[in-house]
N, C-alpha and C positions, 0 to 999 in steps of 0.2 A: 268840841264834841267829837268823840272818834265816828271812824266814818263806818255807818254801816253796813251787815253783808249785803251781798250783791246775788240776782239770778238764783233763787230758792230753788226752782223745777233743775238748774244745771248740780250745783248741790246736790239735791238729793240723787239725778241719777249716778253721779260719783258716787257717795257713799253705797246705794243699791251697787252698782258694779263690785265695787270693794277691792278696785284695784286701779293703779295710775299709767296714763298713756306710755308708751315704750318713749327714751329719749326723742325728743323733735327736731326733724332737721329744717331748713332754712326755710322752707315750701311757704305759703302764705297761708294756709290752713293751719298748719301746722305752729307759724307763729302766733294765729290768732288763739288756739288751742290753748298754746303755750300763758296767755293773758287770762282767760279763763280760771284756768287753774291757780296763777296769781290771786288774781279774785279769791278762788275757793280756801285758800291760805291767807284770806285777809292782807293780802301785799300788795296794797292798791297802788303804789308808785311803781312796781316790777309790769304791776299788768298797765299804767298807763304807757311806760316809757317803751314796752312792748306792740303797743295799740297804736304807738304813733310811729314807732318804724318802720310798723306794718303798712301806715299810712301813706308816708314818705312815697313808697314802690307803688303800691295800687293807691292811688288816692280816691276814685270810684267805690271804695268795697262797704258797701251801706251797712252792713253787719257792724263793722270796725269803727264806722262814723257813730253810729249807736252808742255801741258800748264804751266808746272816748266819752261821750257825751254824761253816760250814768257815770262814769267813774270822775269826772271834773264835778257833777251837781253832790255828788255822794261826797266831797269834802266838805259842802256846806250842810247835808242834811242825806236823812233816808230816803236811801230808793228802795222800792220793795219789789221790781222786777227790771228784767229788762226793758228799755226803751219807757221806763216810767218818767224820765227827765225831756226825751223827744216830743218837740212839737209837728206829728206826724200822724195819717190816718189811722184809726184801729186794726184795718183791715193790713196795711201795712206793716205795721207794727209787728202786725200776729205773725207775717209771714218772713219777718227775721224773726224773732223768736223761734220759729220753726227751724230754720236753717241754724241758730246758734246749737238747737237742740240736737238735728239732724249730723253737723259738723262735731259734734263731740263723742255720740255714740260711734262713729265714725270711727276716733280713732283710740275710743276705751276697747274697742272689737277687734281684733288682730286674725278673724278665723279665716279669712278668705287668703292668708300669707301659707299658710301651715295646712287647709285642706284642698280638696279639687273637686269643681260643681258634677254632681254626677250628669249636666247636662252634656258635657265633655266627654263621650266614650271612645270615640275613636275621632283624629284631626289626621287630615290625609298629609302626603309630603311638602306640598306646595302653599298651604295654610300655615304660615311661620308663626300667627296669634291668634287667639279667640279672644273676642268680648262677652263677659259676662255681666249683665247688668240689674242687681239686685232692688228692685224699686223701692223697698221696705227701708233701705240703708241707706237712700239718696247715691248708691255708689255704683260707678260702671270699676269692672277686673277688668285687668289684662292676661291676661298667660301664654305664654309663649311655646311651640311646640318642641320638645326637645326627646328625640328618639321614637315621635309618636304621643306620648306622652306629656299632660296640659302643665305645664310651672308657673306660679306667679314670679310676674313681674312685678308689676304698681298698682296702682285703681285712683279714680278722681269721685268727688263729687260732683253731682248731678241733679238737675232739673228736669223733671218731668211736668204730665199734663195736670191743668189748672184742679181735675175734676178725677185725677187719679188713671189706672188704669185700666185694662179689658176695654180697651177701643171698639166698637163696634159699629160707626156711621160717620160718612164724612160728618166735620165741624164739631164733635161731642168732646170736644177740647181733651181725651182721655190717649194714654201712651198706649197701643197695644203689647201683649204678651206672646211672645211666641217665637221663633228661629229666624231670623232673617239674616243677605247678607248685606255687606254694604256695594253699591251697583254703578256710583260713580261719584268724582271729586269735584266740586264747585269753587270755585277762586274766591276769593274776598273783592275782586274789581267788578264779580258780574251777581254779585247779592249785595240786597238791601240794610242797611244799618244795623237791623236788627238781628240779625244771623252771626254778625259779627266777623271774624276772621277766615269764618271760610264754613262748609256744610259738607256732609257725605250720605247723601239720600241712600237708605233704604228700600230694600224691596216690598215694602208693605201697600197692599194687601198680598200674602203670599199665597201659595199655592190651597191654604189650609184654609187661610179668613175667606180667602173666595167661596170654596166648599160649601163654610158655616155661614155664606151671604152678607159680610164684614166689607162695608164699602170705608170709600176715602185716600188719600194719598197722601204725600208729602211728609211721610215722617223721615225726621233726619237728624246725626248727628251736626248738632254745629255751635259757635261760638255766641258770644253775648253783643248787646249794642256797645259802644266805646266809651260810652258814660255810666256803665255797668262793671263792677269788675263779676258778680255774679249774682245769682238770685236764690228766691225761696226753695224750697223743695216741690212745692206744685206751682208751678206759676210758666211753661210753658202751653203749646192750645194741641199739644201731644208729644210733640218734639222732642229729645235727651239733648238736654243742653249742656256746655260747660261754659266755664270760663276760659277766655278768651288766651291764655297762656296755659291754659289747660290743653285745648283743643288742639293748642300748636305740640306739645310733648307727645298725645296720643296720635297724632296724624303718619308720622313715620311705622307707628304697627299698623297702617290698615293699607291692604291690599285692595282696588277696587275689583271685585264679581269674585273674590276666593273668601276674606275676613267675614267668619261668621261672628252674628253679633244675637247672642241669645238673651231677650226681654224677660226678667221674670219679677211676680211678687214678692218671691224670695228664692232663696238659695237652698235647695237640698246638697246634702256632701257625700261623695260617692262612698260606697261601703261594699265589702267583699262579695256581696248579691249581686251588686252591676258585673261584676267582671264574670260571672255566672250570666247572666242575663244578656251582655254584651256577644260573648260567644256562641250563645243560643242564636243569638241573629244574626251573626255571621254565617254560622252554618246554613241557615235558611237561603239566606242571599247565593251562596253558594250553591246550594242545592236548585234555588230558582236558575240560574245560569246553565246548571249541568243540563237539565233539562228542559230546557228552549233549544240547547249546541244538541241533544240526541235527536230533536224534532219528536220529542214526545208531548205532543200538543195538551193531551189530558191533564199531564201531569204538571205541565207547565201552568196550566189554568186553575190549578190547583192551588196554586200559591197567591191566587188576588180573592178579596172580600169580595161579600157578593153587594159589599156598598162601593164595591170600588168605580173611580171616574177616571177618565180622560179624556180635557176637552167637552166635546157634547159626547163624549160616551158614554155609558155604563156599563157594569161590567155582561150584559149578554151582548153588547153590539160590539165590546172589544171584543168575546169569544168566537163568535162569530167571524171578523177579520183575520184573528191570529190560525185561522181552522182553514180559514180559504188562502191564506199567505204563506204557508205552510205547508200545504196541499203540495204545491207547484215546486217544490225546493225538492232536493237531494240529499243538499249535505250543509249545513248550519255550523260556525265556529263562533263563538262569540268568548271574550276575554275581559276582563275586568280591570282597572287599577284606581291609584290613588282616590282610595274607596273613604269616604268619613261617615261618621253616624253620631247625630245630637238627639239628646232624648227631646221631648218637648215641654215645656211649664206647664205646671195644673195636670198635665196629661202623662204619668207615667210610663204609660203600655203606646203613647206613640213614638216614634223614632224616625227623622229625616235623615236620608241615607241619599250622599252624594257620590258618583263613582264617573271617572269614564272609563265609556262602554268601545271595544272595539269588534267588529262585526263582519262579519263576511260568509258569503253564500252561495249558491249555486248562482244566481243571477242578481245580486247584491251585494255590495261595500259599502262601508261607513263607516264615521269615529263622531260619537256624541257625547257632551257630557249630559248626564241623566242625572235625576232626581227623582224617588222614589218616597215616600211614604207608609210604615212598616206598621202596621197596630197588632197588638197581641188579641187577638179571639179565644178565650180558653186557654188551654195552655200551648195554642200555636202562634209563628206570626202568619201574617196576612199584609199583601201591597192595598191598600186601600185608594192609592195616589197612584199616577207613573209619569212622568214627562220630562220634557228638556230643561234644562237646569239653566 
């Protein structure tokens, strides 16, 4: 009996796409990919002898144990999906089927090579990559800074929370969305199994989720257990996980306390209005500086929302200090550098604006790094945030 097709749902989104992944190079996605498409060309010996190479190297990778498994029962008879030959949970099941599905859109999608996330408007000098991590795609970007200017480099797939994302309470197993950077490196001797090769915590809750009363902690880049080469697309309890030779390739782009790492449900791609839009807030920021340095308090106060915080402030009890701290001065310098600006997910008109700040006054010195928080009011911006970075 010839054997029959295999994976209908991968099928059809090939034919919908209506076009074939770019050559594949050696990657293990990449060869799995490669057996897929076998498949979809009824060349069940190409995709086995593919599926078992794959094995060879990751012998962990539950996806590949799968589809070995339909393509050995598919000589004796019909399979009509994946893992229909696996004697394994439902629930299991489901959740490679997702990841075969997740891993294929993956690389029928080429857009994240060829455009730049508009959450990238400005990446200061010392920020050599940004993370961009599309949830929708199972996929974390890399790009790398070149002139100021964001380039891809690569992107991996990824694991997020069990329950999706918009985190909002410790334990709600959900990945938050939003600008964070990464704050420090964990070794693979001082984590548990399950993290795998090593982890790079995040600043989450940041400066924002606090604001909007978004508890919980612990989210973080990190590797898989040893008996895992990798898993579904929702099946961590918030975390962005990879696999375990994944984690090691992207660990040399990240800087700890400089590498932003931007959460999103998806990816918007910049277009000629940002770089409109970008330098509109530059001038702002500039504009806020010149007058704080002339000691024009009014005008200086002019530039924060009237929901603006810091700390326990708001913004009349900041106005108030800047009005008496200010009093007392003569002459005010303040300077700026290696200034960045990330739009934010879901939120167009917010923008996290990192700079350090250097300062000097009649009876005061200092160099901080700051972080600001920018929202558009109309058609002004407005700091709505202000603090140490």
């Amino acid at each position: 009996m010839p054997a029959q097709p295999l994976l209908p749902f991968l099928l059809l989104s090939l034919l919908v796409s209506g076009a074939r992944a770019e050559p594949v190079s050696a990657s293990s996605e990449a060869q799995l990919v490669k057996s897929l498409q076998a498949i979809n060309d009824n060349h069940l010996d190409v995709a086995l002898n593919e599926v078992d190479s794959l094995l060879r190297v990751n012998p962990n990778f539950k996806l590949a144990q799968l589809v070995k498994g339909d393509l050995l029962m598919a000589h004796a008879g019909a399979i009509d999906d994946i893992g229909s030959a696996a004697n394994a949970r439902p629930d299991e099941i489901k959740g490679l089927r997702d990841e075969a599905r997740a891993r294929m859109q993956r690389v029928m999608s080429q857009s994240g090579e060829k455009l730049v996330p508009r959450f990238l408007w400005q990446m200061d000098a010392q920020q050599k990559y940004a993370l961009v991590v599309d949830t929708s795609r199972a996929t974390l970007f890399v790009y790398e800074n070149v002139n100021g200017e964001p380039r891809y480099v690569t992107d991996f797939y990824v694991t997020i929370g069990k329950l999706g994302t918009e985190k909002l309470s410790s334990g709600d197993q959900r990945t938050p969305i939003g600008v964070y950077f990464v704050k420090a490196e964990l070794p693979k001797n001082k984590l548990a199994d399950i993290y795998g090769d090593g982890a790079f915590p995040l600043n989450y809750p940041n400066e924002w989720d606090r604001k909007n009363g978004h508890t919980g902690e612990g989210i973080w880049l990190h590797g898989t257990p040893r008996d895992t080469y990798s898993r579904p697309p929702r099946a961590s309890n918030g975390c962005v996980a990879l696999a375990n030779d994944d984690l090691n390739r992207l660990a040399p782009y990240l800087q700890v306390g400089i590498t932003p790492v931007i959460i999103a449900n998806h990816i918007d791609w910049s277009t000629a209005q940002d770089l409109g839009e970008r330098n509109q807030l530059a001038q702002a920021v500039e504009q806020w500086r010149k007058d704080w340095a002339s000691l024009d308090t009014n005008g200086y106060l002019k530039h924060y929302s009237r929901d603006f915080t810091s700390g326990n402030m708001n913004f009349a009890a900041w106005a108030r200090q800047k009005q008496q701290v200010n009093s007392a001065k003569s002459w005010v310098k303040v300077s700026l550098s290696n200034i960045s600006m990330f739009t934010y997910p879901e939120q167009p008109d917010l923008v996290v604006v990192d700079f350090l700040q250097d300062y000097s006054s009649s009876n005061l010195s200092n160099r901080m790094k700051k972080r600001q928080y920018w929202i558009k009011q109309g058609s002004s911006w407005k700091i709505i945030y202000e603090g140490a970075a």
